[in-house]
N, C-alpha and C positions, 0 to 999 in steps of 0.2 A: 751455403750458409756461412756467413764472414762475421766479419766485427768480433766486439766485445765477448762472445762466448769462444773464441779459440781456445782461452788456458783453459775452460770448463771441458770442454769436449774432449782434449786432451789427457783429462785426469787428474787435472789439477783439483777441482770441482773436493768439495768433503764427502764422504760418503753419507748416504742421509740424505743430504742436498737437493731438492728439486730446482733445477733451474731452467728458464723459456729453451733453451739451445735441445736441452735432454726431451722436455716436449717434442719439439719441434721434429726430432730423428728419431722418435720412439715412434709418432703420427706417421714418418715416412715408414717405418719397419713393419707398422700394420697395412699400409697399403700396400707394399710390398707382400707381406702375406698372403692378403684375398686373393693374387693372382694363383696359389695354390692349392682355394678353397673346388672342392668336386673331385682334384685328382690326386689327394696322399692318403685316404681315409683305408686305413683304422687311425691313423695318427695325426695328429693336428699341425694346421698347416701355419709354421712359422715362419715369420721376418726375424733379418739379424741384418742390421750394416755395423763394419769397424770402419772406425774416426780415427783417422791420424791428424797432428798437426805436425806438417810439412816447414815449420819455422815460422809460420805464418796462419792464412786463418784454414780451421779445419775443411781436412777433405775427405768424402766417401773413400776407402781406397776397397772395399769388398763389400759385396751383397751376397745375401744367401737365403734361398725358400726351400720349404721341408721338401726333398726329392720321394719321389713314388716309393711306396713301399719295399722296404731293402735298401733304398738307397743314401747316401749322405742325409745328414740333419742341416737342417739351416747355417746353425753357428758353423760347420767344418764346411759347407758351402762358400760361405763369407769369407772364413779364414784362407782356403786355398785361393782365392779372387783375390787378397791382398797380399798375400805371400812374406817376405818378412816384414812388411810396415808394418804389419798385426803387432810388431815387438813396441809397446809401449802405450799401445791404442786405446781405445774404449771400444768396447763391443754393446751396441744395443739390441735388446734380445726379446720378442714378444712374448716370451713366455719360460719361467725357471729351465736354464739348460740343465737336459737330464744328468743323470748321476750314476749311471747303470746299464752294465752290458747287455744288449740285445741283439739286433740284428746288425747294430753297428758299435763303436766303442761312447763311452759316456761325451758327452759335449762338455763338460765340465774339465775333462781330462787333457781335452784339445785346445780351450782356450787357456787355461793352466801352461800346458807347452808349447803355446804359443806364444807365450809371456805380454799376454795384453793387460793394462796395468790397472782399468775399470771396467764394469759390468750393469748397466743398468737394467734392468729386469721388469718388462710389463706386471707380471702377476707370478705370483708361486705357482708351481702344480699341483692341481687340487686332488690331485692322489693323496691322502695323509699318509700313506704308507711311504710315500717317496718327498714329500713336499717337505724342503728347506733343506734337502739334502747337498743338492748340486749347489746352493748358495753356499751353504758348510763349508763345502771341500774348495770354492773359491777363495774365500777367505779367511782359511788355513794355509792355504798357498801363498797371504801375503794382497792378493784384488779386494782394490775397494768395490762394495758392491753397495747397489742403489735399488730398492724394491719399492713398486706401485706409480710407474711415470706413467702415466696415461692408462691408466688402469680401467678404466669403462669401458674404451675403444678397447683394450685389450682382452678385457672380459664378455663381450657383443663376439668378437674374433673366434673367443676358445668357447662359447658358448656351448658347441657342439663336444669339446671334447671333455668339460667339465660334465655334464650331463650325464655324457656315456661313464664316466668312471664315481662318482657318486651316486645316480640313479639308475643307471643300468639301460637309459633310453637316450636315444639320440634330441639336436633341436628341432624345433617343427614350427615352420615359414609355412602359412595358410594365407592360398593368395587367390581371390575372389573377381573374376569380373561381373560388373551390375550394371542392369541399365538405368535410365534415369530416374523412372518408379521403382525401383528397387530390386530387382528380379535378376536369376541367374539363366535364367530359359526361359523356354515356352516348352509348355508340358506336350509330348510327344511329335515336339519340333527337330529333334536333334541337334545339330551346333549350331548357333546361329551368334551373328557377327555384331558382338556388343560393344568392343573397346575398338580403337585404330591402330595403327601400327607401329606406333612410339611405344604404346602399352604393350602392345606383343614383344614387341624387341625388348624392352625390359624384362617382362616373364621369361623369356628365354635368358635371357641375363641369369635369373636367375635359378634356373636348372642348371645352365651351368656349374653355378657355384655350390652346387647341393650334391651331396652323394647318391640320393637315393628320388624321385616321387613319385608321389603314390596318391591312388587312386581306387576307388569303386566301381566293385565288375559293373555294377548300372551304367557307372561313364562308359564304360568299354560298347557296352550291348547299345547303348544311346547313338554315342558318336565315334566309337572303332579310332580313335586316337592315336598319332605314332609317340607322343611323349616325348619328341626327341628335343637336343639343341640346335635350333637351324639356323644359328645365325652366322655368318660369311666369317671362314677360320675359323672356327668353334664348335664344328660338328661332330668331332672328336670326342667331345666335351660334355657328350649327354649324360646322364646318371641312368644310374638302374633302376628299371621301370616295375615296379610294385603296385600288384593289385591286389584290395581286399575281395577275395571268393569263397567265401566260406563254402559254398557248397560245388565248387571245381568249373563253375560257369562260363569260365572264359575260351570264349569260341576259339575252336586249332585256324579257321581262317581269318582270325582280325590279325591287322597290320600289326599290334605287338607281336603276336606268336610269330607271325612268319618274319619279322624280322629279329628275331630273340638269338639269331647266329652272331649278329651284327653289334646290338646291343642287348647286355643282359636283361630277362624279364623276370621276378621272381612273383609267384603266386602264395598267398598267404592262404591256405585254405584248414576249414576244421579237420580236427581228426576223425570222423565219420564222415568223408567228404568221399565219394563214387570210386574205390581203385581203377577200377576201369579208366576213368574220366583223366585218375591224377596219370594215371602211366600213358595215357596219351598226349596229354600237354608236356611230361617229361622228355620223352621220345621225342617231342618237336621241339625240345630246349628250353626249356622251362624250366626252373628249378621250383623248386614243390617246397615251401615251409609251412610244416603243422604244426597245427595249436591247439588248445582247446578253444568253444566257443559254448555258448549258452543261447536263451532263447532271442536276445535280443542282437546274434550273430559275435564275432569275433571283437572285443574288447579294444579301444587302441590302445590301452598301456600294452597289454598282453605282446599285439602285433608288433609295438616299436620296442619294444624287450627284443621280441626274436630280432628285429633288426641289427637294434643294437648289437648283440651275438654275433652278428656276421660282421660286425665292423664299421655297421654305416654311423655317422656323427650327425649327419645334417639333412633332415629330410622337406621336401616343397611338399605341401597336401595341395593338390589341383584336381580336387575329386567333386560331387556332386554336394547336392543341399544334406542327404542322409550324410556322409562323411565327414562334413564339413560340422553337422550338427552335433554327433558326432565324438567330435577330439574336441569341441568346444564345451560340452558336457561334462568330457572326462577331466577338463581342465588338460588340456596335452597341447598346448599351444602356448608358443614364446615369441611369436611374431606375427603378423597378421598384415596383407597389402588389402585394401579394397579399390579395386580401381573400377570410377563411377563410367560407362559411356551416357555420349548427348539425346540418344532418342529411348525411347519409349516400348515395353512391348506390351504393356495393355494387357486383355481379356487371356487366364491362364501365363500368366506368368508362376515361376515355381521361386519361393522366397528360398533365400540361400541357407538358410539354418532351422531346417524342415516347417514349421508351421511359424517361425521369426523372421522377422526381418532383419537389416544390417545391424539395427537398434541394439539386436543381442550380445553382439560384443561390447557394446562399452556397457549395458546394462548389467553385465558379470560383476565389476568393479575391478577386476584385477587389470586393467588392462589402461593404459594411456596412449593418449596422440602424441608422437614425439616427431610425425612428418605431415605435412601436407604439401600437394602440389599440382604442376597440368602439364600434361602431353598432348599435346594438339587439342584436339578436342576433348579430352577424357579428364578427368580430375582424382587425383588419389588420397587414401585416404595410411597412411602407416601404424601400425600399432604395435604394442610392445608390453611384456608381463611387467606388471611393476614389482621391483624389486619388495622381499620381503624383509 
């Protein structure tokens, strides 16, 4: 990035100031982030680059993404990447550096001793308890600081960690293959092959970037699923596989249990759920979350509460037409992929949103197109809560 915004990026810029340069490197620090979406959760996975200018036009000299739990924050990732350039820099930061001792020292404190000389900040942290604290203490130190540069991108980013810390549930990416009449199956067909392989490799895309998904023991008992990420370097990268059973259903030989060594499985199940049944799935690595449940089976606010609990931010629902029906009832849905395949399954197809078809989501109102597009043959459809 050259030209005309060097003395901007520099810190010359007023504080306040929005200008294209601070876009432009704020846009890079949330890309920069996604690479850490799936593997930092409980905590949210930040971009930070510091801008030096080198006499000339500004240069990246440090990047920094939130390390795995315990480990460095973004900003001190960045800073030790530029070493003493950080002295006079601008730090762009996807989200309020913290203010507060925990597993590591404040980021606030680091780029303070660092003596970088601006701060531009995607979004505050929507913790109220802590939110404008870390700006506070930067500029009691003397940093001009800049709040809200690309704040949509940045709030789509922490969506997961906003979420968890005012509502106490994690985000929820519901993502549907359809065939061309509209269908998620054929009713006691088991999987059967609706989208191509552009469309898969993206689904897998994005498990990756998700901490947790989850599914319906029916999906399980239907088509024995491994849930995983398989796509080439990235198998690593799977999330933990959650199923709703209320009543402990999940067979000890489907491919999740027996691979639950490898990658975590956790089962949601009621609290009048078979002891027998739960200490058998536990003993084969399962972890057991109880909940209460009612006549109409286990709640998903309820389910994504307990999630929440454990830490998870960002959940994919890749579960059946009941599931799907669902979190779309309870209103628990903030994102939504439909992706259409080209052929047809005809007589006994199963509509994806139990007795609705696709129609239902946009027929809710809360909900808008913000993507459309095509992968080989398949055509997608993206959706998104509309903000209230």
């Amino acid at each position: 990035m050259t030209g005309a915004g060097s003395a901007e990026a520099s810190g010359a810029a007023v504080a306040g100031v929005v200008c294209d340069i601070d876009r432009r490197y704020m846009a890079a620090a949330v890309a920069l982030a996604r690479r850490g979406l799936g593997r930092v959760w409980p905590n949210p996975s930040v971009g930070a680059l510091i801008v030096a200018d080198t006499g000339g036009a500004p240069v990246v000299v440090g990047r920094g993404v939130t390390s795995p739990p315990g480990g460095p924050h973004a900003e001190v990732n960045a800073l030790r990447q530029a070493g003493d350039r950080a002295r006079g820099a601008t730090c762009y930061v996807t989200l309020e550096p913290c203010s507060h001792h925990g597993r590591t020292p404040p980021c606030s404190a680091a780029l303070v001793s660092a003596g970088v000389r601006r701060v531009v900040i995607g979004i505050a942290d929507p913790n109220r308890r802590v939110s404008g604290r870390g700006i506070g203490m930067l500029r009691d130190a003397g940093i001009a600081v800049t709040v809200g540069v690309e704040a949509v991108a940045c709030r789509d980013l922490h969506l997961g960690h906003s979420l968890r810390v005012l509502a106490q549930r994690p985000a929820v990416t519901l993502k549907l293959a359809l065939s061309a009449d509209g269908f998620i199956g054929r009713l006691g067909a088991g999987q059967i092959a609706i989208t191509g392989s552009l469309s898969k490799r993206f689904a897998h895309g994005i498990r990756a970037r998700s901490d947790g998904i989850l599914v319906g023991v029916g999906t399980v008992l239907a088509d024995d699923p491994q849930l995983t990420c398989r796509l080439p370097g990235l198998e690593g990268r799977s999330p933990v596989r959650v199923v709703l059973d209320p009543n402990a259903r999940l067979p000890l030989g489907s491919r999740l249990v027996r691979s639950a060594a490898e990658v975590p499985v956790w089962a949601v199940v009621a609290n009048a759920a078979d002891p027998d049944r739960l200490g058998a799935l536990a003993r084969a690595g399962v972890l057991i979350i109880r909940v209460p449940a009612g006549p109409e089976g286990i709640d998903p606010l309820v389910a994504l509460t307990a999630l929440s609990a454990r830490g998870i931010t960002r959940v994919m629902v890749e579960g059946g037409s009941r599931v799907a029906a669902a979190f779309l009832r309870a209103d628990m849905v903030d994102e939504a992929w439909l992706v259409h395949g080209p052929a047809s399954l005809g007589a006994g197809g199963v509509l994806p949103f139990g007795a609705e078809g696709a129609d239902a989501l946009a027929g809710t109102g809360r909900f808008h197109v913000v993507e459309t597009g095509i992968w080989g043959e398949d055509h997608y459809v993206r959706y998104r809560r509309k903000e209230a």
